[in-house]
N, C-alpha and C positions, 0 to 999 in steps of 0.2 A: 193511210187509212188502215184502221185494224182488220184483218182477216174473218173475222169473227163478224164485222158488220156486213163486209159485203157480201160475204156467205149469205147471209139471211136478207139480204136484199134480193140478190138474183134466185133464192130460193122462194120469194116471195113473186117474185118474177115470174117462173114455170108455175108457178099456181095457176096465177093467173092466165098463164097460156091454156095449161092444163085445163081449167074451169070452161074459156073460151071454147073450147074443142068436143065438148060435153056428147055433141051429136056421133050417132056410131057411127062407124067406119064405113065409105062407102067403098070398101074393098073386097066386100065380102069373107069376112074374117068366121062368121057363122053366131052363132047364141050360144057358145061355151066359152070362145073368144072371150064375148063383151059382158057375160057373165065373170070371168076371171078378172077382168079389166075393174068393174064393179064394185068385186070386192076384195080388190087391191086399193082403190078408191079408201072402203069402208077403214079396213087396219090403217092404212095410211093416217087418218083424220084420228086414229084413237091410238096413233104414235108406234104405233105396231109394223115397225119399218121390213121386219127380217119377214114376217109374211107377206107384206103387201109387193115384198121384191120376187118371192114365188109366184104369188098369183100375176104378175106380169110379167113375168119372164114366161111362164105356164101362155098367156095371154101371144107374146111375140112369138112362142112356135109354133102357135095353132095360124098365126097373121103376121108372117115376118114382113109384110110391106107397112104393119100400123103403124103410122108413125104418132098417133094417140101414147099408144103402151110404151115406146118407147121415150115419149117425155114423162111421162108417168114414170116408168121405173130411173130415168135420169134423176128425174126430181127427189124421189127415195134415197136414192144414193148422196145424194148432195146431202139431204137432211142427216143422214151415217157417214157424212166425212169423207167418202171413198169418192174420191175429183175426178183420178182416172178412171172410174168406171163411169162415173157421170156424162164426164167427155165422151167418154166411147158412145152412150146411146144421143147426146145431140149429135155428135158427128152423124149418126146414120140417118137421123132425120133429114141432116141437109143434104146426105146421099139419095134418097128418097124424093127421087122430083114429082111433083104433081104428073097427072096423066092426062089431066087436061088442063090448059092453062084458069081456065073459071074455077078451079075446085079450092074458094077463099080458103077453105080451113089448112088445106093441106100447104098453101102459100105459105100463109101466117104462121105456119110452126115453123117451114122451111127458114122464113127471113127471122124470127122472130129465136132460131135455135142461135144464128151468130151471134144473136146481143146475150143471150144466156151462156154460150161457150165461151164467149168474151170476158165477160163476171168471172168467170170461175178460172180461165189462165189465169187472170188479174190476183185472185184468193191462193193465186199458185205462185206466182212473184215473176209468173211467163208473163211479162207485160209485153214483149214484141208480140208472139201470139195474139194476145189480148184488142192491141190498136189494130191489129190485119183483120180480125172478127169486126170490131167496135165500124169500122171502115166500111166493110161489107153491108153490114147494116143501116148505115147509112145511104150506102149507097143505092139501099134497094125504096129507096124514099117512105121513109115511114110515118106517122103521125107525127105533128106538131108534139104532144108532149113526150111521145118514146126518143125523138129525136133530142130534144133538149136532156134528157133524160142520158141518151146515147154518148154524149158531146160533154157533158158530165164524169160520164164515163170511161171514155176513152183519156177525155184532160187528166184523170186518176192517174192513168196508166202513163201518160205523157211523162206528167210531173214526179212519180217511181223511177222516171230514167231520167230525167232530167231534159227534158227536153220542153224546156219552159215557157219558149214563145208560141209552142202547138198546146201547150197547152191551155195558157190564156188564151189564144184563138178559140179553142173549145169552151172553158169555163164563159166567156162574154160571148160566145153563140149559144150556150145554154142559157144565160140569164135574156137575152135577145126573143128568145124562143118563149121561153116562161118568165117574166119580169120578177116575179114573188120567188124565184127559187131559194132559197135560203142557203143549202147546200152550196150550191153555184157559189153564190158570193163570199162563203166563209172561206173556200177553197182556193177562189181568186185571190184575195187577198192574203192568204196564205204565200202564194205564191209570190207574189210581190213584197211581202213581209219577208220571204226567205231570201230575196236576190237583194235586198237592200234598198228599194223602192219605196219607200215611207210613206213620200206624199201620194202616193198612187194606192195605195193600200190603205191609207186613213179612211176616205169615202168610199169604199167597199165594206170595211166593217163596220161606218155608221151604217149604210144600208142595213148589212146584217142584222145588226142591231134592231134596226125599227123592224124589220118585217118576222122576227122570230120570237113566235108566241112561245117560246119553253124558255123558263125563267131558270134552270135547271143548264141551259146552253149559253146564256147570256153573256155569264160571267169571260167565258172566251173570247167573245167581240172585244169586251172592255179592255181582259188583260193586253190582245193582241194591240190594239186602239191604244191603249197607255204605253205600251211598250215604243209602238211608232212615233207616237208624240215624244215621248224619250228620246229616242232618237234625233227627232228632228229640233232637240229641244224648245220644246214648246210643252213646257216642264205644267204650269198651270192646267193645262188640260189636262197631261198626262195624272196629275195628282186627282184630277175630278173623276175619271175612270177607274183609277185605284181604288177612291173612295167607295169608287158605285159598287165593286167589285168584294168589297169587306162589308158593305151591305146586305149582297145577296149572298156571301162568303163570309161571315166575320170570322172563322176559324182557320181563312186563307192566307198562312204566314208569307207566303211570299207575293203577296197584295202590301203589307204593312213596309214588306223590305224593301221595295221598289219605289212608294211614295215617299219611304224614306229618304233613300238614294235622289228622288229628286228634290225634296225640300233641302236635303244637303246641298244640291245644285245652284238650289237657290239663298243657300247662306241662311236656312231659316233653320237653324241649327234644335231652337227649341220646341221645333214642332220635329224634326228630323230624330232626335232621342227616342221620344215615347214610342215612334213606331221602328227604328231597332229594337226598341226593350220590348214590346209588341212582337214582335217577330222570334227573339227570343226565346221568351214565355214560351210561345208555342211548337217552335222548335229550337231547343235547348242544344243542340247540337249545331245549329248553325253559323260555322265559322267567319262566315263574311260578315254577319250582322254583327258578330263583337267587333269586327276590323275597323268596318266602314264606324262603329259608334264612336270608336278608339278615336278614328280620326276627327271624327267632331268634335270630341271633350279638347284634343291639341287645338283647333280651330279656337274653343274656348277659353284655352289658355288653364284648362284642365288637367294636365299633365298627371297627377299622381291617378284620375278616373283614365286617362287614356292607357297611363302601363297595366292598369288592371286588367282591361279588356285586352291589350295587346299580348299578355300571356296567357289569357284564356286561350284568345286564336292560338298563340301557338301549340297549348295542350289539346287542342282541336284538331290542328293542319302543323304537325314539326315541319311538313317539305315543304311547307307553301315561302316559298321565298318572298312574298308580297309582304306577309305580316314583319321579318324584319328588318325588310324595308321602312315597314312604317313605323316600326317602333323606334328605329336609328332616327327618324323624322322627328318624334317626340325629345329624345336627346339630346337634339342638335337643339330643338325649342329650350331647351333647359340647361342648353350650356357644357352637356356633359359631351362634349367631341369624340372622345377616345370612345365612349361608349358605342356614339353613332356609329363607328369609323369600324368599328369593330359587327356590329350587326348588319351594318353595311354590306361587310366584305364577308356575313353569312349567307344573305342573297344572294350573293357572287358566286357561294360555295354550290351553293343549294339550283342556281340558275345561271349556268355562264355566260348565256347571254343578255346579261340585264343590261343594259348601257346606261339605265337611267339611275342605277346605284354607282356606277365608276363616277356620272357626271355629279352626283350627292357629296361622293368623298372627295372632287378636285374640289369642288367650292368649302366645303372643310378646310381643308388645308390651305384654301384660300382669305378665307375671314380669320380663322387660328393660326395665323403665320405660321404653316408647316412647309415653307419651301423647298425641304428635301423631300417630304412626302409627294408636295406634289408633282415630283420630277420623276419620282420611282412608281407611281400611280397611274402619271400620266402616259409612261412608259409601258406600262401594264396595262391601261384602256388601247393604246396604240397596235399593240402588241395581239390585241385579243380583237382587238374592232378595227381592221382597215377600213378606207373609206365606202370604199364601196361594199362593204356588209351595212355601215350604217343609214340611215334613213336621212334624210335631207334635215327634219327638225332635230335629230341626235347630232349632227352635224353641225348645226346653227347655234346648240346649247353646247358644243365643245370650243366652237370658236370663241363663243361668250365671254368663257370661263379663261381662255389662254389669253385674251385681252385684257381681262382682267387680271391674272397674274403678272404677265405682262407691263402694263401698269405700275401697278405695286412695285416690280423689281428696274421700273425705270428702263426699259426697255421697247425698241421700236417695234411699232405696233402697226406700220405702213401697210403691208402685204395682208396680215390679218384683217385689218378693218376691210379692207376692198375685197376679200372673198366672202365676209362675213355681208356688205352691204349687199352685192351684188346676190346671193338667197334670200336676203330679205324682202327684196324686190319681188321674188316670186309671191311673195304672199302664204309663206308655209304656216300649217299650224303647229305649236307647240308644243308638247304635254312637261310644262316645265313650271314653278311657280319661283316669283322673285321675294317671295316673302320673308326668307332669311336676308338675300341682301339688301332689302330696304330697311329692315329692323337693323343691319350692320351697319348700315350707311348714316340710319340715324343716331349711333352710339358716340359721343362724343370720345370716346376711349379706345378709338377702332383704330390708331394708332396712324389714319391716315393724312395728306398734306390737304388741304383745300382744294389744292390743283386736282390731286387723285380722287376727294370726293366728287367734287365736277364729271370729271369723267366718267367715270362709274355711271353717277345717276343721271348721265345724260345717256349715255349709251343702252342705260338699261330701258330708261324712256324712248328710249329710240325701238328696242327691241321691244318694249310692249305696244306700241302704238301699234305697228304692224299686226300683232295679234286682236287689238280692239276692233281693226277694220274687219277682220274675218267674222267677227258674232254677228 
């Protein structure tokens, strides 16, 4: 949460105490006291900070037990930015114990200065301070809506330090408290949007959603709500949110990019275009959207519109080792090997630990009969990627590939197959596609025996089945 809001929240906050407190002092402070007080009051309301902080400072030496004047001049301070001095006059309020326990007013500033001193640790990035005030406050059993209010506040402070399950305990004792909180729920779900929780954070930002009359706010439910959908691909939806979101947004490029990104998801390639180009348009600088477009024109089998955009990205992003990655993918689509092999081994330059460009250039050398390559490559992924640096599916798509050469040089394959089945079993997911070697496997000219193509596309059907069960 930005500083600047909660300033003016808990500065809104001591107003309101302030206002509460309207009755003079029963401390006997005298009639130049409450005259000072007055019209410190008056400069106050007509912005007039640097006087209004005289006449109650003028006000506390005439009555150093006020503790009126002193939310008064705390409240000034806050409004001029000076924290520590603000701090200084609530701490002496809550130094300031009532004299007799009936004297509400003098309570209510007492209990009412921790949730104020609380705010403003909070606007100080003191959030330990902040939950030990937020706590006190609580403790001293406050109203229905200051508590919910409180627990809002304190969750602020939780989730600042990460302390995620106090603070969903606060954010759902705040909406518990106040059902319409708005706040409450954007924040919960935040929360669970951050730790990766999807499904749990979907129905907090519908909530959100319905109960926030600012049209001006909305758009954040949606984007958060599409993005979770995203996640959990449940792409449909996600696209509906987007949409609502360019709506109330039409000039929200990265609304277009994300609907995008999922219509690609779902292979709706010519609905996926317009809103890259979309995106775009509106930010001319954005690299991803010519990448991810790149990759749909290859999907299309558009290769000369795919290298277009794919050296855009790169006059965009030279370091982004993704883009030629993906350009070596268009390449490979057209045949031109050495090219891929060669852009390939730029993301390698550019990212060492790519594993999923060393696995690009084995299967090169694997369909382009490069048998030497792939010994002095694989040598090189070995070399660079022990097993245990890689991931169980970089794992699964190295054994693939050595089966498959394997294969091809007529070679046993015993020992490979049974490490490679027994991960499958697990059930990993991939990030790998077979669409080179089923386009190789169907080439009459692939140079391979019947036997070999057997194998292959059994094996490969073997290794995607396993991934069908995971959608």
């Amino acid at each position: 949460m930005k500083i600047r809001f909660i300033l003016l929240f808990f500065m809104a906050a001591a107003s309101m105490i302030l206002h509460a407190a309207d009755a003079p002092s029963k401390s006997g402070s005298g009639k130049e006291a409450a005259a000072c007080l007055e019209r410190g009051k008056e400069h106050q309301e007509k912005e007039q900070y640097d006087q209004a902080i005289q006449d109650y400072t003028r006000a506390i030496e005439l009555n150093p037990n006020d503790a009126t004047a002193y939310l008064a001049r705390g409240n000034a301070y806050l409004q001029t930015k000076q924290l520590d001095k603000a701090i200084g006059d609530i701490s002496r309020i809550i130094e300031l114990k009532p004299d007799k326990s009936d004297d509400i007013i003098r309570n209510s500033l007492s209990s009412s200065a921790y949730f104020v001193r609380g705010g403003i640790y909070a606007a100080m990035q003191q959030h330990d301070k902040a939950i030990q005030d937020f706590s006190k406050f609580i403790a001293l059993k406050p109203s229905t809506l200051e508590l919910a209010v409180c627990c809002w506040s304190r969750g602020n402070s939780y989730s600042a330090t990460k302390q995620y399950d106090q603070a969903i305990q606060d954010y759902s004792r705040a909406i518990e408290l106040k059902p319409d909180y708005v706040g409450a729920y954007y924040n919960l779900g935040n929360i669970y949007y951050g730790i990766g929780q999807y499904d749990k954070a979907v129905p907090v930002y519908s909530r959100f959603i319905e109960l926030n009359p600012d049209k001006a706010e909305l758009w954040a439910g949606y984007w958060f709500r599409g993005n979770s959908y995203t996640a959990l691909r449940q792409y449909d939806n996600a696209i509906k949110d987007y949409s609502k979101i360019i709506e109330l947004e039409p000039n929200y490029a990265a609304a277009y990019y994300m609907r995008g990104w999922a219509y690609n998801l779902l292979k709706q390639y010519d609905k996926a275009i317009p809103d890259y180009s979309k995106t775009i348009e509106l930010r001319p600088g954005h690299a991803e959207a010519y990448y991810y477009r790149a990759l749909v024109y290859k999907a299309l089998k558009q290769y000369d519109k795919a290298l277009q955009d794919c050296l855009k990205t790169a006059e965009l992003k030279p370091d982004y080792a993704g883009i030629y990655y993906g350009r070596g993918s268009v390449y490979v689509m057209m045949k031109q090997y050495d090219k891929a092999i060669g852009d390939y081994s730029k993301a390698i330059e550019l990212k060492p630990d790519y594993s999923g460009a060393y696995s690009s250039i084995l299967e090169i050398c694997i369909i382009a009969a490069k048998p030497e390559q792939f010994k002095q490559w694989f040598k090189r992924f070995e070399a660079a990627f022990p097993e245990n640096k890689l991931s169980k599916g970089d794992i699964i798509v190295k054994l693939y590939l050595v089966c498959l050469n394997k294969c091809i040089l007529n070679e046993s394959l015993a020992d490979i197959e049974q490490r490679l089945d027994a991960l499958l079993k697990e059930k990993i997911e991939l990030n790998w596609s077979f669409d080179l070697t089923d386009e190789w496997l169907s080439d009459p000219k692939n140079g391979l025996t019947p036997e070999q193509v057997k194998y292959i596309r059994d094996l490969t059907e073997n290794v995607k089945a396993t991934q069908k069960n995971l959608k």
